[in-house]
Each structure stands twice: as C-alpha cells, then as structure tokens.
Biopython code that builds the backbone (N, CA, C, O; Angstrom):
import numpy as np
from Bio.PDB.StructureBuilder import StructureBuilder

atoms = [
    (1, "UNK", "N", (67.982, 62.003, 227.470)),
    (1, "UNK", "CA", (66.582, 62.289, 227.741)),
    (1, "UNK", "C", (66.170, 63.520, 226.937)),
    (1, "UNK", "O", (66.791, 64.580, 227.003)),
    (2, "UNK", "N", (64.984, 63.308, 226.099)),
    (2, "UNK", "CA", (64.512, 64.546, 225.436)),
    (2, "UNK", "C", (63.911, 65.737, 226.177)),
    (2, "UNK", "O", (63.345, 65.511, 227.246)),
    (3, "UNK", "N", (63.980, 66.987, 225.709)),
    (3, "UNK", "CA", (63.702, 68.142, 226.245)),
    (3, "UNK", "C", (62.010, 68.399, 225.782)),
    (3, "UNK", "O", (61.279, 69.203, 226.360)),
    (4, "UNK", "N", (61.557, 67.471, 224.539)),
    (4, "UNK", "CA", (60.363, 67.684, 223.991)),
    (4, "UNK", "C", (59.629, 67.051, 224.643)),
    (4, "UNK", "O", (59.784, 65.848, 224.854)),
    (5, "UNK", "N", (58.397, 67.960, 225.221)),
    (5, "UNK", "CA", (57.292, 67.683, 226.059)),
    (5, "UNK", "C", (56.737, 66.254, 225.387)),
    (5, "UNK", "O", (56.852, 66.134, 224.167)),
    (6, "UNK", "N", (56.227, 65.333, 226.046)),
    (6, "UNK", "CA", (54.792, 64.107, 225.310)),
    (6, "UNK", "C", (54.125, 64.899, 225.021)),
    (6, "UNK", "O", (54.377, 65.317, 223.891)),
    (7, "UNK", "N", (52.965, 65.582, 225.714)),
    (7, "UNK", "CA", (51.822, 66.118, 224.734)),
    (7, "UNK", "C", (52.411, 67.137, 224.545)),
    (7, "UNK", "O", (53.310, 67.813, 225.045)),
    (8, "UNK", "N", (51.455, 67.129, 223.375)),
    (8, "UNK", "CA", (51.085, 68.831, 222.563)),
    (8, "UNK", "C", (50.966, 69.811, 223.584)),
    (8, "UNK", "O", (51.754, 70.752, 223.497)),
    (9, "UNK", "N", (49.985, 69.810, 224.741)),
    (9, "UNK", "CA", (49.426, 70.912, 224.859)),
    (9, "UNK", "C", (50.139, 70.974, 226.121)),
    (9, "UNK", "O", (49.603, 71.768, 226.894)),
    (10, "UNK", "N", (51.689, 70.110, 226.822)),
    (10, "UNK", "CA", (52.053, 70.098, 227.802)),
    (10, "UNK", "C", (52.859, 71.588, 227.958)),
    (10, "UNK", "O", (52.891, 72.017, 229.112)),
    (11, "UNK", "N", (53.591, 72.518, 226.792)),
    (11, "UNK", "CA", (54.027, 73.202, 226.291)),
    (11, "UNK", "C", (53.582, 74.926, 227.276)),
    (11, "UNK", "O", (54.097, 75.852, 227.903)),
    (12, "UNK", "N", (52.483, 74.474, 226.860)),
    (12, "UNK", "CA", (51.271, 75.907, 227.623)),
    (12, "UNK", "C", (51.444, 75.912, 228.859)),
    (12, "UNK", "O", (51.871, 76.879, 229.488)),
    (13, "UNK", "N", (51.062, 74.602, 229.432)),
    (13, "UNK", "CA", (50.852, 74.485, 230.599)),
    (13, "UNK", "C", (52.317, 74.454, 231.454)),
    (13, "UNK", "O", (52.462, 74.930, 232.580)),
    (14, "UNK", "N", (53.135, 73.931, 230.833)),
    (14, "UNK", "CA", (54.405, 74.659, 231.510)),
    (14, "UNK", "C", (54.916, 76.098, 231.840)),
    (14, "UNK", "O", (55.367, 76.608, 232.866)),
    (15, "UNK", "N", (54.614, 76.664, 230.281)),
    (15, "UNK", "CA", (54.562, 77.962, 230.488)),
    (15, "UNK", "C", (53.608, 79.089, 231.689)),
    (15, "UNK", "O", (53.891, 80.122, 232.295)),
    (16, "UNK", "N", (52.473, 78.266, 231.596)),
    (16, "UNK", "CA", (51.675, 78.958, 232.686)),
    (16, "UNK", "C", (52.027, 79.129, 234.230)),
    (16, "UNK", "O", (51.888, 80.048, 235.038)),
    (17, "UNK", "N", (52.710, 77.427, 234.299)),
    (17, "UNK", "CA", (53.265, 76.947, 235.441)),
    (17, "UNK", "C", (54.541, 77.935, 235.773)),
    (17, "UNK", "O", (54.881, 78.263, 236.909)),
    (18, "UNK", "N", (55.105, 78.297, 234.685)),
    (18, "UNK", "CA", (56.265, 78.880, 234.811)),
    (18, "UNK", "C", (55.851, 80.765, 235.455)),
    (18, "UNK", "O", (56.522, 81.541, 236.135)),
    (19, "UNK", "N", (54.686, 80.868, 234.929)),
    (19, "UNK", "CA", (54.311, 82.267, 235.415)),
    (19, "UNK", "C", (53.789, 82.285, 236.772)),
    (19, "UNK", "O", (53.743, 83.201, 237.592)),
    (20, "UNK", "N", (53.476, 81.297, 236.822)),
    (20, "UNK", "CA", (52.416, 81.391, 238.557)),
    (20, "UNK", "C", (53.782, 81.647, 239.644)),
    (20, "UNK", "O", (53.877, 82.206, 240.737)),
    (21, "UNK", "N", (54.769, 80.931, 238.743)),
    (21, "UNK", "CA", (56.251, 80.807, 239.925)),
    (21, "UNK", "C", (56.708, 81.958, 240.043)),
    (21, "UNK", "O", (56.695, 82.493, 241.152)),
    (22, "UNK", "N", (57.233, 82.628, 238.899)),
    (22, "UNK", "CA", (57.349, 83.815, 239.143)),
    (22, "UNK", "C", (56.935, 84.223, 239.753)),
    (22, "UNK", "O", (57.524, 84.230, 240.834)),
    (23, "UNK", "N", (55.664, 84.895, 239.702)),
    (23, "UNK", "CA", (54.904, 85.434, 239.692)),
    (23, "UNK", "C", (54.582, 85.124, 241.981)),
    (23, "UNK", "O", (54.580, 86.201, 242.578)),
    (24, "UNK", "N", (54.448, 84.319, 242.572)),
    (24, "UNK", "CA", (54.575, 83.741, 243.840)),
    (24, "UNK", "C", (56.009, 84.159, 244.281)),
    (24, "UNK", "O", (56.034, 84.468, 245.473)),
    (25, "UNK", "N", (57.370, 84.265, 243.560)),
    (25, "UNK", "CA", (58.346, 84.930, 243.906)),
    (25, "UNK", "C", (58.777, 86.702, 243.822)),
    (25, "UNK", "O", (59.569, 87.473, 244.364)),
    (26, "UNK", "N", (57.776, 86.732, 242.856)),
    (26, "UNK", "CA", (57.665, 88.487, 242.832)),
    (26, "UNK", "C", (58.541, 88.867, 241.831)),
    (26, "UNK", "O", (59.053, 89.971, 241.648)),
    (27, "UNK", "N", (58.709, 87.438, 240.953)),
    (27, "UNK", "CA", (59.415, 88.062, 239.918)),
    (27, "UNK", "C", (58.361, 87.953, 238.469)),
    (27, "UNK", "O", (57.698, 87.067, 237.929)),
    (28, "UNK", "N", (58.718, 89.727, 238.172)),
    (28, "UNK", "CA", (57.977, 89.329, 236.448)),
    (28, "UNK", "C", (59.361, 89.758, 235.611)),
    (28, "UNK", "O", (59.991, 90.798, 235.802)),
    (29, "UNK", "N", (59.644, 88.857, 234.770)),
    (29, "UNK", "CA", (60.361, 89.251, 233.879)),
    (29, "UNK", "C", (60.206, 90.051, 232.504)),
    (29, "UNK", "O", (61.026, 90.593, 231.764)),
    (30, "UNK", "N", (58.544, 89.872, 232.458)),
    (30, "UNK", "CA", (58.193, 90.582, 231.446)),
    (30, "UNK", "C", (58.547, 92.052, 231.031)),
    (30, "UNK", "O", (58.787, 92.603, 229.956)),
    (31, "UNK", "N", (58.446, 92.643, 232.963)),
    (31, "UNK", "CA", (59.217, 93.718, 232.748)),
    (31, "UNK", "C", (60.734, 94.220, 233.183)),
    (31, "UNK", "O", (61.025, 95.053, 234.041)),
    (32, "UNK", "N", (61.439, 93.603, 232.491)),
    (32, "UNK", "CA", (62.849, 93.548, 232.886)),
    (32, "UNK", "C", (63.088, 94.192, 231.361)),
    (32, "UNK", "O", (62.544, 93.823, 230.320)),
    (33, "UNK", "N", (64.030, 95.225, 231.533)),
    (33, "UNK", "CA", (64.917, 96.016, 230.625)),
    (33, "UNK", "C", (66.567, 95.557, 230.319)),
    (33, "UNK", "O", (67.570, 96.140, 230.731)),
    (34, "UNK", "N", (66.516, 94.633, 229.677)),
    (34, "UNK", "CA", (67.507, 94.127, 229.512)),
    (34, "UNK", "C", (68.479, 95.166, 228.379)),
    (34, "UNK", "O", (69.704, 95.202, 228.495)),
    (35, "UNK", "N", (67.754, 95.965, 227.315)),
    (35, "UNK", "CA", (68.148, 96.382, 226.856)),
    (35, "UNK", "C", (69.900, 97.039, 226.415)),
    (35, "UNK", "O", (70.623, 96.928, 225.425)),
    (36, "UNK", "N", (70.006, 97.655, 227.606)),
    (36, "UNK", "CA", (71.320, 97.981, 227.826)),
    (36, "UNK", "C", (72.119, 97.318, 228.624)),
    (36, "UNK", "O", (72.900, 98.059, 229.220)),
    (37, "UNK", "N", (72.214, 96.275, 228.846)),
    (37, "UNK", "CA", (72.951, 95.050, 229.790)),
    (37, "UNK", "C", (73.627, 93.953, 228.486)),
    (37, "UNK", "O", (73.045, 93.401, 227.552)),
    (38, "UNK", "N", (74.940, 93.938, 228.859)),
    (38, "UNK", "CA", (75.557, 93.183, 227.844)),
    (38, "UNK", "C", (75.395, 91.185, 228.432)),
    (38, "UNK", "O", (75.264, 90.670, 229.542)),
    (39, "UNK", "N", (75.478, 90.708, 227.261)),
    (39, "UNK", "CA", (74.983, 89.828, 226.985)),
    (39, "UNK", "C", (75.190, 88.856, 228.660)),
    (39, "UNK", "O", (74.384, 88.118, 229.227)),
    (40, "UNK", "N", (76.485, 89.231, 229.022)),
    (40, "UNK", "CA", (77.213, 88.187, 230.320)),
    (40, "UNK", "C", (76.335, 88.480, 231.359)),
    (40, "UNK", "O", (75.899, 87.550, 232.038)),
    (41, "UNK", "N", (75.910, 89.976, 231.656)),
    (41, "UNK", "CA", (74.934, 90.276, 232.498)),
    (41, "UNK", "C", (73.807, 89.394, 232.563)),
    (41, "UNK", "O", (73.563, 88.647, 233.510)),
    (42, "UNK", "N", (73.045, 89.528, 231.383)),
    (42, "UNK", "CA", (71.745, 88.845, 230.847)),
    (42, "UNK", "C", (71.814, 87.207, 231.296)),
    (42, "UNK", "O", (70.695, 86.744, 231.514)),
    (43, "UNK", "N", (72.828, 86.346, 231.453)),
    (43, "UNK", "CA", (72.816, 85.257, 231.306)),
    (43, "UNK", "C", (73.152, 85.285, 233.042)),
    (43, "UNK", "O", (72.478, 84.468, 233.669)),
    (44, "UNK", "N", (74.073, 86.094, 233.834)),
    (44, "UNK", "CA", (73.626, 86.126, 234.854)),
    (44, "UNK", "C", (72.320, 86.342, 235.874)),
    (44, "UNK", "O", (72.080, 85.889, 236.993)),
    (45, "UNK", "N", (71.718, 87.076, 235.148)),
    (45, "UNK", "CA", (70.577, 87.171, 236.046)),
    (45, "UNK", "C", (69.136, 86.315, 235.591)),
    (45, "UNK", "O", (68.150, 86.248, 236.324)),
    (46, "UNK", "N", (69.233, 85.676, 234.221)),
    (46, "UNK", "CA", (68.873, 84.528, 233.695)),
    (46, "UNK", "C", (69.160, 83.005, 234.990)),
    (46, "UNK", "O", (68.392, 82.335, 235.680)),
    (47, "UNK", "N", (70.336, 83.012, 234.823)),
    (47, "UNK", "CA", (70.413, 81.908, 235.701)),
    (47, "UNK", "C", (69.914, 82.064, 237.336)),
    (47, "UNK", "O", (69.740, 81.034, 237.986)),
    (48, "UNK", "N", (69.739, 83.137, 237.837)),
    (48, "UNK", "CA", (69.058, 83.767, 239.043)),
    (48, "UNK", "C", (68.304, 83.454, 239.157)),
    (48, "UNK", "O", (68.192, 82.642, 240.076)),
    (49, "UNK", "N", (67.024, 83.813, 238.303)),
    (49, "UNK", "CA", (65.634, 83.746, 238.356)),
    (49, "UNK", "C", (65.748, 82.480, 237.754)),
    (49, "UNK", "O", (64.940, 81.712, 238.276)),
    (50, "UNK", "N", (66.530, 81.853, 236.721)),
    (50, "UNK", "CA", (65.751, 80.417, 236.286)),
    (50, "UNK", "C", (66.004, 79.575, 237.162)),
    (50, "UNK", "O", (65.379, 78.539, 237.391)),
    (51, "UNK", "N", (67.194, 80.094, 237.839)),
    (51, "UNK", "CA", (67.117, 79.119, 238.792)),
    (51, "UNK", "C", (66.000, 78.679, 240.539)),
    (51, "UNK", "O", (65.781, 77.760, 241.329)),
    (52, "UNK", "N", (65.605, 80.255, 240.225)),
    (52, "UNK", "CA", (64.831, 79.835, 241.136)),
    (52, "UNK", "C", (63.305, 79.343, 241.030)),
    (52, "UNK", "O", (62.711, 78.720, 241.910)),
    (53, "UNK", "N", (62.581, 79.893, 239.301)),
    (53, "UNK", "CA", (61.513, 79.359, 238.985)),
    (53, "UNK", "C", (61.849, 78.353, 238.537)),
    (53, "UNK", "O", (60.871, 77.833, 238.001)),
    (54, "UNK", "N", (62.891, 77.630, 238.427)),
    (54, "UNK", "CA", (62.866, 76.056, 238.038)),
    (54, "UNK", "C", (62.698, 75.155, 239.111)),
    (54, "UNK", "O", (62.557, 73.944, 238.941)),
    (55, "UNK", "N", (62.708, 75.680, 240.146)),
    (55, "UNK", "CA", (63.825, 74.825, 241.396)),
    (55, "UNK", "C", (61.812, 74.721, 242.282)),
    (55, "UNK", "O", (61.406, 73.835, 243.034)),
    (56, "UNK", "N", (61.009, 75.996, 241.763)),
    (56, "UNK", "CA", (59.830, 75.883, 241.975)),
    (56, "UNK", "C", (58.423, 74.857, 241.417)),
    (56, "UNK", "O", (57.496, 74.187, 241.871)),
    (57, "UNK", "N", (58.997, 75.267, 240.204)),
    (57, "UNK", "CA", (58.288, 74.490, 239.410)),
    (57, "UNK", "C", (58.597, 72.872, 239.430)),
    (57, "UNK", "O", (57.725, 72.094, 239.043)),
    (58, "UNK", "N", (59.791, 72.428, 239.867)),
    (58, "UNK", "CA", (60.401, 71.017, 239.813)),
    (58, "UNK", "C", (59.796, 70.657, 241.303)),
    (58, "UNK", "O", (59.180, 69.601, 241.445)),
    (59, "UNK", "N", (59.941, 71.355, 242.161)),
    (59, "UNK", "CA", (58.675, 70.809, 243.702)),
    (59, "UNK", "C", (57.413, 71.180, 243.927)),
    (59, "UNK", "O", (56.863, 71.051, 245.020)),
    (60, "UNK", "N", (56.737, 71.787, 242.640)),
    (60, "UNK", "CA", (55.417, 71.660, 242.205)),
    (60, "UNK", "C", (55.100, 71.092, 241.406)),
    (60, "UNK", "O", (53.970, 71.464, 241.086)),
    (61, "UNK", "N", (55.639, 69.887, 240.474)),
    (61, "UNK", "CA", (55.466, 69.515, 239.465)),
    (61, "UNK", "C", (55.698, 67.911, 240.402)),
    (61, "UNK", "O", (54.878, 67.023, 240.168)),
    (62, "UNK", "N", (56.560, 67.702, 241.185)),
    (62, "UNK", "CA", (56.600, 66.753, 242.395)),
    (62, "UNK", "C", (55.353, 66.262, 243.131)),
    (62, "UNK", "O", (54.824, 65.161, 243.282)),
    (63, "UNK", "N", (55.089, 67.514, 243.530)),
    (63, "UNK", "CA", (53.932, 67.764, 244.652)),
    (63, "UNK", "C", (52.580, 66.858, 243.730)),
    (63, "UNK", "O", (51.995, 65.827, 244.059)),
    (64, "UNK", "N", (52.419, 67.668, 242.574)),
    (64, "UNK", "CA", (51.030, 67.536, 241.332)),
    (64, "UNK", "C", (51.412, 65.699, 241.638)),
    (64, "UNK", "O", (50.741, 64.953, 242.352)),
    (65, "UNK", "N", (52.617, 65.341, 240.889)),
    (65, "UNK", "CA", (53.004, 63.761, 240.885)),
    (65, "UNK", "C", (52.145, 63.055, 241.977)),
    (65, "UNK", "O", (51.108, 62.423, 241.776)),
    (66, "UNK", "N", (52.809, 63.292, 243.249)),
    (66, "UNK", "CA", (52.497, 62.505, 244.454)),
    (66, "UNK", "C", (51.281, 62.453, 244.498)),
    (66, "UNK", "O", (50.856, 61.317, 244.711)),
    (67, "UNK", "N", (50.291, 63.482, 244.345)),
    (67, "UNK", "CA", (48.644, 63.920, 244.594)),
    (67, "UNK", "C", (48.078, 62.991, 243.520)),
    (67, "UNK", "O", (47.000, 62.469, 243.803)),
    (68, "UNK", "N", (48.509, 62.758, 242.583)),
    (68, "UNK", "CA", (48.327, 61.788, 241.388)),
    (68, "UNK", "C", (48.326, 60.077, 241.619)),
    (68, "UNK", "O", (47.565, 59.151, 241.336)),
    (69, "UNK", "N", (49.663, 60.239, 242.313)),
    (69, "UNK", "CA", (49.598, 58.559, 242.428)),
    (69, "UNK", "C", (49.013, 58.121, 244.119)),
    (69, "UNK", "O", (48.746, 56.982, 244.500)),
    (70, "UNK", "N", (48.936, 59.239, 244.829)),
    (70, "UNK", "CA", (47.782, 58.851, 245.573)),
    (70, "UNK", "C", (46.223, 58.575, 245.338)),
    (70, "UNK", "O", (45.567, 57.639, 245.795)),
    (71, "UNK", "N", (45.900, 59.356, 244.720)),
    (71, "UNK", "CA", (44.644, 59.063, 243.900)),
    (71, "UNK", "C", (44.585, 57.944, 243.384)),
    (71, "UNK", "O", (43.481, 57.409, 243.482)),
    (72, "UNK", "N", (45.630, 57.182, 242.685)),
    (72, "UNK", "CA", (45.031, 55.970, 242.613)),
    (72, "UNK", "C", (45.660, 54.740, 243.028)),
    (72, "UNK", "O", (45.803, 53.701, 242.384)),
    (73, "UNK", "N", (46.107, 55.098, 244.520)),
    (73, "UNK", "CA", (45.477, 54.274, 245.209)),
    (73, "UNK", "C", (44.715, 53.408, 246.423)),
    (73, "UNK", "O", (44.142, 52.351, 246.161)),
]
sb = StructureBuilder()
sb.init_structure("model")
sb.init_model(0)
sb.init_chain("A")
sb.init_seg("    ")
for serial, (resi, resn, name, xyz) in enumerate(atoms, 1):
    if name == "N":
        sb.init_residue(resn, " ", resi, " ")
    sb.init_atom(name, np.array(xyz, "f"), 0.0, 1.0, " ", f" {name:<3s}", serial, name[0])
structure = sb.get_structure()
C-alpha cells in the first residue's frame, strides 16, 4: 500500500490535521529542543508523540469516514 496521498492537496490537510492533534494533546513540537539529545533519544520521544498524534488522527480520520457515508445514505 502506498504512503502517497490521492490528491494533491490531501498533503496540507493532513498536516493541519496533524496540528489540531497535537495541539488537543498539549503537545507542540515546534517547540521542542532537540538540539542536544542524541539521535536514540530523538527517535524515542518521536515515537511518543507520533504515536499518540497518529493513534488521534487515525479515530478522527474514522470518525470524518463514518459522518461521510452516513450522509449518503
């Protein structure tokens, strides 16, 4: 299964999706100082948070689905 979105502009809107999650968990990564944290660190606390804005976004991206195929019908 490909990782490349169908549309073009699905790209953004993931990304946005991806901030609202955060962002509802109280996490911004924007400001995270990774700087001095060696790489094993980084991929630990990577998998932390991705795991939990993924795990968000995958039962909001569910939710959007269902609201969809109720609508039509």
């Amino acid at each position: 299964m490909s990782r490349k979105p169908v549309f073009g502009n699905a790209r953004a809107a993931l990304e946005q999706l991806k901030e609202e999650m955060a962002a509802e968990l109280g996490i911004d990564g924007s400001k995270m100082d990774t700087g001095d944290l060696p790489s094993r660190s980084i991929g630990h606390y990577g998998g932390i948070y991705g795991g939990k804005i993924g795990g968000q976004m995958t039962r909001r991206l569910i939710e959007m689905g269902e609201q969809q195929l109720a609508k039509q019908k």
